[in-house]
N, CA, C and O atoms as a MOPAC input file, in Angstrom:
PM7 MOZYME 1SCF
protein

 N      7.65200 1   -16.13100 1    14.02400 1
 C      8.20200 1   -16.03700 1    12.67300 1
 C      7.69200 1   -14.76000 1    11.99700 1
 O      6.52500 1   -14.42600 1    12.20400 1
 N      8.49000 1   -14.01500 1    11.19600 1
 C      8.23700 1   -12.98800 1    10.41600 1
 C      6.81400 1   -13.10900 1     9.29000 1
 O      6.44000 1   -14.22000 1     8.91600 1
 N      6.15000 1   -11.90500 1     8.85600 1
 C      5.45800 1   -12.25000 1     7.87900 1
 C      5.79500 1   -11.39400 1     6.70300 1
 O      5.66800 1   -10.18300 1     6.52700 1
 N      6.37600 1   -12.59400 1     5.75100 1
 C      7.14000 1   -12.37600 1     4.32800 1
 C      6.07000 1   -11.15900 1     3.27900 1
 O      6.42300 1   -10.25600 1     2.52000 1
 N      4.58100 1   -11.69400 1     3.70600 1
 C      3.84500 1    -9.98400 1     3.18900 1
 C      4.20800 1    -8.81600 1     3.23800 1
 O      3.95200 1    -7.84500 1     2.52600 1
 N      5.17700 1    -9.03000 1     4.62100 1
 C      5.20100 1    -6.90200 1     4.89700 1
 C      6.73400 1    -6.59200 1     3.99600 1
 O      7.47500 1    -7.43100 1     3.48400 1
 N      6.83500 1    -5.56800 1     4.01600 1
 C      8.05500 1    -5.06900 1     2.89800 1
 C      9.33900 1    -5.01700 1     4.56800 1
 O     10.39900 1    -5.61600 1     4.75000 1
 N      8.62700 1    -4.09800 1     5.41000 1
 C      8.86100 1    -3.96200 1     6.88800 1
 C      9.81300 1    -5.17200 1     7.45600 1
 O     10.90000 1    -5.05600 1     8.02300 1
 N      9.16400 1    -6.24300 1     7.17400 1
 C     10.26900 1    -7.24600 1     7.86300 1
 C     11.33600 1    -7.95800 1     7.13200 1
 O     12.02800 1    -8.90200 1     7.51100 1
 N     11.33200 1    -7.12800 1     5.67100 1
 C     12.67700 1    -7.70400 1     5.17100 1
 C     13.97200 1    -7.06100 1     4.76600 1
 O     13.91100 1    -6.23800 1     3.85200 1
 N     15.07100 1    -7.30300 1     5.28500 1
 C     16.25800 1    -6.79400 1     4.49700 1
 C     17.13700 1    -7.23100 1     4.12600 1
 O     17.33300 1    -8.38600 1     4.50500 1
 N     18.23600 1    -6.57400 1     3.13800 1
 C     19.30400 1    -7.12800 1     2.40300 1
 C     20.08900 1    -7.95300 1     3.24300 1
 O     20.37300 1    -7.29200 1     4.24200 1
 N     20.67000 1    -9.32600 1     3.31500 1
 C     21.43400 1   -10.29800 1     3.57900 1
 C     20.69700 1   -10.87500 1     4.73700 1
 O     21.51000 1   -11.14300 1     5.62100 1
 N     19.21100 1   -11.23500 1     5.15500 1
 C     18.74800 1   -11.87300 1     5.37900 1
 C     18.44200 1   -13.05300 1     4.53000 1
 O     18.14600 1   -13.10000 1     3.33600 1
 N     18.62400 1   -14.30000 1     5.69900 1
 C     17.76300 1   -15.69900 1     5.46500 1
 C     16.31800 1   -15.85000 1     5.01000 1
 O     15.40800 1   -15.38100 1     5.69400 1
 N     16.07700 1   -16.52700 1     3.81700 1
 C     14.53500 1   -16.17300 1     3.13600 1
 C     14.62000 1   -17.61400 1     2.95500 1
 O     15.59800 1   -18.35300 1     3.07100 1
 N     13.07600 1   -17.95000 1     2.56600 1
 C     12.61100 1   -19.24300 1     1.32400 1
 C     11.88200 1   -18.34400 1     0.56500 1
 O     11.24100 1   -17.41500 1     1.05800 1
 N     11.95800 1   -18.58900 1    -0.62200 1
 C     11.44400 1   -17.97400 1    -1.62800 1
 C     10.65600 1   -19.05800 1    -2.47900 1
 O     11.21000 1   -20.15300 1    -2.57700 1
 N      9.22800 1   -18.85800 1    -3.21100 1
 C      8.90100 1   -19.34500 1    -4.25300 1
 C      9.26300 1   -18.84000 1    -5.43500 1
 O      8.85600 1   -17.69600 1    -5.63500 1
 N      9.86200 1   -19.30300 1    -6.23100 1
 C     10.00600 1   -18.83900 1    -7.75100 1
 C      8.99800 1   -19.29500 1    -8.53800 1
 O      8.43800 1   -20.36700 1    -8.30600 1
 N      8.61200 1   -18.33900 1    -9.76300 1
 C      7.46300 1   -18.05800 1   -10.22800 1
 C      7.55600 1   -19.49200 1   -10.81900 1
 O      6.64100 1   -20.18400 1   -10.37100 1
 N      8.40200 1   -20.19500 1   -11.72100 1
 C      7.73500 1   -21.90000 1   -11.84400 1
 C      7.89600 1   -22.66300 1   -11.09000 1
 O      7.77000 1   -23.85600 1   -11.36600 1
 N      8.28600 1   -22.15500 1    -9.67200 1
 C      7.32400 1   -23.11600 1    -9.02700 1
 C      6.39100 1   -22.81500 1    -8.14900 1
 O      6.05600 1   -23.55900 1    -7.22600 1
 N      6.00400 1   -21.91000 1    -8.34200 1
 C      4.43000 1   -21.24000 1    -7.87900 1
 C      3.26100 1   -22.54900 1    -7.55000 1
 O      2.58000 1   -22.72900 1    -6.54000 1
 N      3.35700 1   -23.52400 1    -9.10000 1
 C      1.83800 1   -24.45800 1    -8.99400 1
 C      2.69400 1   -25.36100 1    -7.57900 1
 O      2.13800 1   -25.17700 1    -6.49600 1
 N      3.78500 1   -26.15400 1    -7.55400 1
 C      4.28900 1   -26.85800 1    -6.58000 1
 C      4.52700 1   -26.63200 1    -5.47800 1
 O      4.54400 1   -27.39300 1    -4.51100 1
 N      4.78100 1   -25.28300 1    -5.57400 1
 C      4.91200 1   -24.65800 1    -3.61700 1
 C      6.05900 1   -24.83000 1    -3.12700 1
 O      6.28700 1   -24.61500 1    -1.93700 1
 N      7.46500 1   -25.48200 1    -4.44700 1
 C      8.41500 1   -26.01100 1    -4.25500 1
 C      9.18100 1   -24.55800 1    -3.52300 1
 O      8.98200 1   -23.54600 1    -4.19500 1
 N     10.00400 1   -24.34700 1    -2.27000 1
 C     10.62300 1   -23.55500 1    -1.78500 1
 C     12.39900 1   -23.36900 1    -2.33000 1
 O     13.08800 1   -24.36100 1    -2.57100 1
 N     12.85400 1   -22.13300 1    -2.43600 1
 C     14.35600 1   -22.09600 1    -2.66600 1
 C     14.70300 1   -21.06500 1    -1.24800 1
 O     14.10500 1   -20.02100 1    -0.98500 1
 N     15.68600 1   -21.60300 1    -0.55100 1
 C     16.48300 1   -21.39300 1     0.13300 1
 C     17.23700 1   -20.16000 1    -0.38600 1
 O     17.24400 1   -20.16200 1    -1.61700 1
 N     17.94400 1   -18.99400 1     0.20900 1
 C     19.04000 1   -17.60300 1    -0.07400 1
 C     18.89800 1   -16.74100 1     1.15800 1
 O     18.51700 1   -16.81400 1     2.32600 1
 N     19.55700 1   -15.62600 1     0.02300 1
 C     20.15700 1   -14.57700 1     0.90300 1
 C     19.31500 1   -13.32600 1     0.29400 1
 O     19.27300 1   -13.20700 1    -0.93100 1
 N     18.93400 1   -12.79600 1     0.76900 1
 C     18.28500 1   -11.21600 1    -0.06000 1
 C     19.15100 1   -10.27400 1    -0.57000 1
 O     19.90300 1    -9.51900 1     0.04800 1
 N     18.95400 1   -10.40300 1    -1.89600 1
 C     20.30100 1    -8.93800 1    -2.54700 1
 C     19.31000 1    -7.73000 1    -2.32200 1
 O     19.49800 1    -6.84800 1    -1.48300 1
 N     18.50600 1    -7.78400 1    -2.96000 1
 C     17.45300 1    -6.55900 1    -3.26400 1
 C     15.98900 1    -6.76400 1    -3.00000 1
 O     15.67200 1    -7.88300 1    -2.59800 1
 N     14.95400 1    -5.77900 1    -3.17700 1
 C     13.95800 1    -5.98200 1    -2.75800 1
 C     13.05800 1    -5.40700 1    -3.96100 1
 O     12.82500 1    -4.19900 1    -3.98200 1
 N     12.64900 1    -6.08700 1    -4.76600 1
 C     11.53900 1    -5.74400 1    -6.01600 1
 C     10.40400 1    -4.84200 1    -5.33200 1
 O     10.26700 1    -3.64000 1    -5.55800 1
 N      9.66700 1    -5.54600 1    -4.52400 1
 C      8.07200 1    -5.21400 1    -4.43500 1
 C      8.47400 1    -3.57200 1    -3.57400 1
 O      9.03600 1    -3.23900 1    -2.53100 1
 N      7.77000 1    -2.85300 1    -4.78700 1
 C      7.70800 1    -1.58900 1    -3.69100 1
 C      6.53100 1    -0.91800 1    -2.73600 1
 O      6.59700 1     0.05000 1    -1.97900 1
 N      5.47300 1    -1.76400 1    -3.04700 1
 C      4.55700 1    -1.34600 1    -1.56900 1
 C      4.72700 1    -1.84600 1    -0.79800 1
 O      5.39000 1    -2.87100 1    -0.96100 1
 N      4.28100 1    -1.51800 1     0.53700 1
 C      4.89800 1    -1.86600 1     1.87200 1
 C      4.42800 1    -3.44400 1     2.09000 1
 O      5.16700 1    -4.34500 1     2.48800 1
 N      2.91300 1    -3.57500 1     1.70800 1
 C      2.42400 1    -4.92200 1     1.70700 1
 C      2.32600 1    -6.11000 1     0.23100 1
 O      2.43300 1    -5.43100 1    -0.79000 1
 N      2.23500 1    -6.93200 1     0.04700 1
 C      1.83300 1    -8.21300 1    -1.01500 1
 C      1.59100 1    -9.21200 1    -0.40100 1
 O      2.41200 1    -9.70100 1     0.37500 1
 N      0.34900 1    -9.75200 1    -0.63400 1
 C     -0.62800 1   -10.68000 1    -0.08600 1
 C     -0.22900 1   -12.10800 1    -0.74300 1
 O     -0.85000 1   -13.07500 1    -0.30300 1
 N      0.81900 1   -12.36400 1    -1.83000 1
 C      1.66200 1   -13.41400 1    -1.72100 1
 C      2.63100 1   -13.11100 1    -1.45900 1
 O      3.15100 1   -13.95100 1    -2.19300 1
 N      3.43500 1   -12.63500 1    -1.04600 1
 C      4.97400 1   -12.37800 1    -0.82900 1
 C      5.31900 1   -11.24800 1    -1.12300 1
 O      4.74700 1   -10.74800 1    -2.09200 1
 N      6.39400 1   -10.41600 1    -0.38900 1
 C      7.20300 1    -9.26200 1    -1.33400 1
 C      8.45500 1   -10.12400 1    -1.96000 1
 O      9.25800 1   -10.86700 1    -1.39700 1
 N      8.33800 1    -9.80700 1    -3.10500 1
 C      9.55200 1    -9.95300 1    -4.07700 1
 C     10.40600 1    -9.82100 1    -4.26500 1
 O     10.57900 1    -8.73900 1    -4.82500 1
 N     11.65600 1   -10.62400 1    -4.04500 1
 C     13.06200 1   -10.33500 1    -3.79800 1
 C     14.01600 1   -11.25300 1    -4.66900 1
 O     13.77200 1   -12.35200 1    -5.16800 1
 N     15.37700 1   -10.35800 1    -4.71900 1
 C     16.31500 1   -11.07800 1    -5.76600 1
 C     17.37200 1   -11.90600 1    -4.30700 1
 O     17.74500 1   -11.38700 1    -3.25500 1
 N     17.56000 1   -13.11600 1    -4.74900 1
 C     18.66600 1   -13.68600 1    -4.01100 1
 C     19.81200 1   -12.80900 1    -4.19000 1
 O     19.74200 1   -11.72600 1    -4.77000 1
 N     21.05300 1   -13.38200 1    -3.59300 1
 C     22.24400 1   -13.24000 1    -4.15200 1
 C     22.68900 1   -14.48600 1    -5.13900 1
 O     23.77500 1   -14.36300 1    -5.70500 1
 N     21.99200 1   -15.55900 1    -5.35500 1
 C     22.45600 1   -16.09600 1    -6.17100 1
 C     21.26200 1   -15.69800 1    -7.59300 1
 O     20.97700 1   -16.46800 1    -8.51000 1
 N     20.76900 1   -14.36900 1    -7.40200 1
 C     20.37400 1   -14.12800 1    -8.94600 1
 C     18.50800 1   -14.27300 1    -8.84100 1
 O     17.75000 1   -13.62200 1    -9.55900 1
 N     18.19800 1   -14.96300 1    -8.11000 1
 C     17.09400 1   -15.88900 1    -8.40600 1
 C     16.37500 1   -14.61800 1    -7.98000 1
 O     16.91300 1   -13.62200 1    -7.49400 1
 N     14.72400 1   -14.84400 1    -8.30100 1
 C     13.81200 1   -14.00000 1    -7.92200 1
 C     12.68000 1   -14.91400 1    -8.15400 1
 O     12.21100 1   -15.69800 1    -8.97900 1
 N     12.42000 1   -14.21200 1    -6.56800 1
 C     10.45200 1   -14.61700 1    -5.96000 1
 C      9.89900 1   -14.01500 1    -5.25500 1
 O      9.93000 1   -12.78700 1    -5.34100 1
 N      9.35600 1   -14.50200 1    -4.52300 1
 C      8.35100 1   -13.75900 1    -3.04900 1
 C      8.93800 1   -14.69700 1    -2.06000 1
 O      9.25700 1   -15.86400 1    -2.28700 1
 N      9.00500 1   -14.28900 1    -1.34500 1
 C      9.39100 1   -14.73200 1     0.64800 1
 C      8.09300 1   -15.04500 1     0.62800 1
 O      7.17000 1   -14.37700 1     0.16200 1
 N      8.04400 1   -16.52900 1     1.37400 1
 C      7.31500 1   -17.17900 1     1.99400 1
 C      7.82000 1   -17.68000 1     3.50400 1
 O      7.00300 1   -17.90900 1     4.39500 1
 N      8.95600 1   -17.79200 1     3.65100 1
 C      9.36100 1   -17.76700 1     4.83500 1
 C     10.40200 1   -16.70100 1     5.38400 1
 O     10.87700 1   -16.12800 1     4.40400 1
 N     10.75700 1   -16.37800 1     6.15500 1
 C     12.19500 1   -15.71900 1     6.56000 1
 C     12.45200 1   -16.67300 1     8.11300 1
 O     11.78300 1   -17.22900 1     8.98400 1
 N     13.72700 1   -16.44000 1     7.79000 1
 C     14.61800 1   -17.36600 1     9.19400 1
 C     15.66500 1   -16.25300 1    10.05300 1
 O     16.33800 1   -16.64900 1    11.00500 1

């Protein structure tokens, strides 16, 4: 499995889980697609930060 830290293993219209920032305390996961990519250093030690295509924004915790 990929690690959602590196900027490196993600791109636009890839499969993600994302945490969104309220639900950060729950760990609750959202399912998408990657429109864009927020985080601009190569690494983030919770996630790099990305906008779905349905709008939403978090950090990748998983990729598929």
């Amino acid at each position: 499995m990929l690690d959602g830290t590196k900027r490196a293993n993600i791109k636009s219209g890839m499969s993600v889980a994302i945490v969104l920032k309220e639900d950060q305390e729950s760990g609750r996961l959202t399912d998408g697609i990657v429109r864009d990519i927020l985080t601009k250093s190569a690494t983030h030690p919770h996630g790099i930060k990305v906008r779905l295509m349905s709008r939403e924004v978090g950090r990748v915790k998983e990729i598929y």
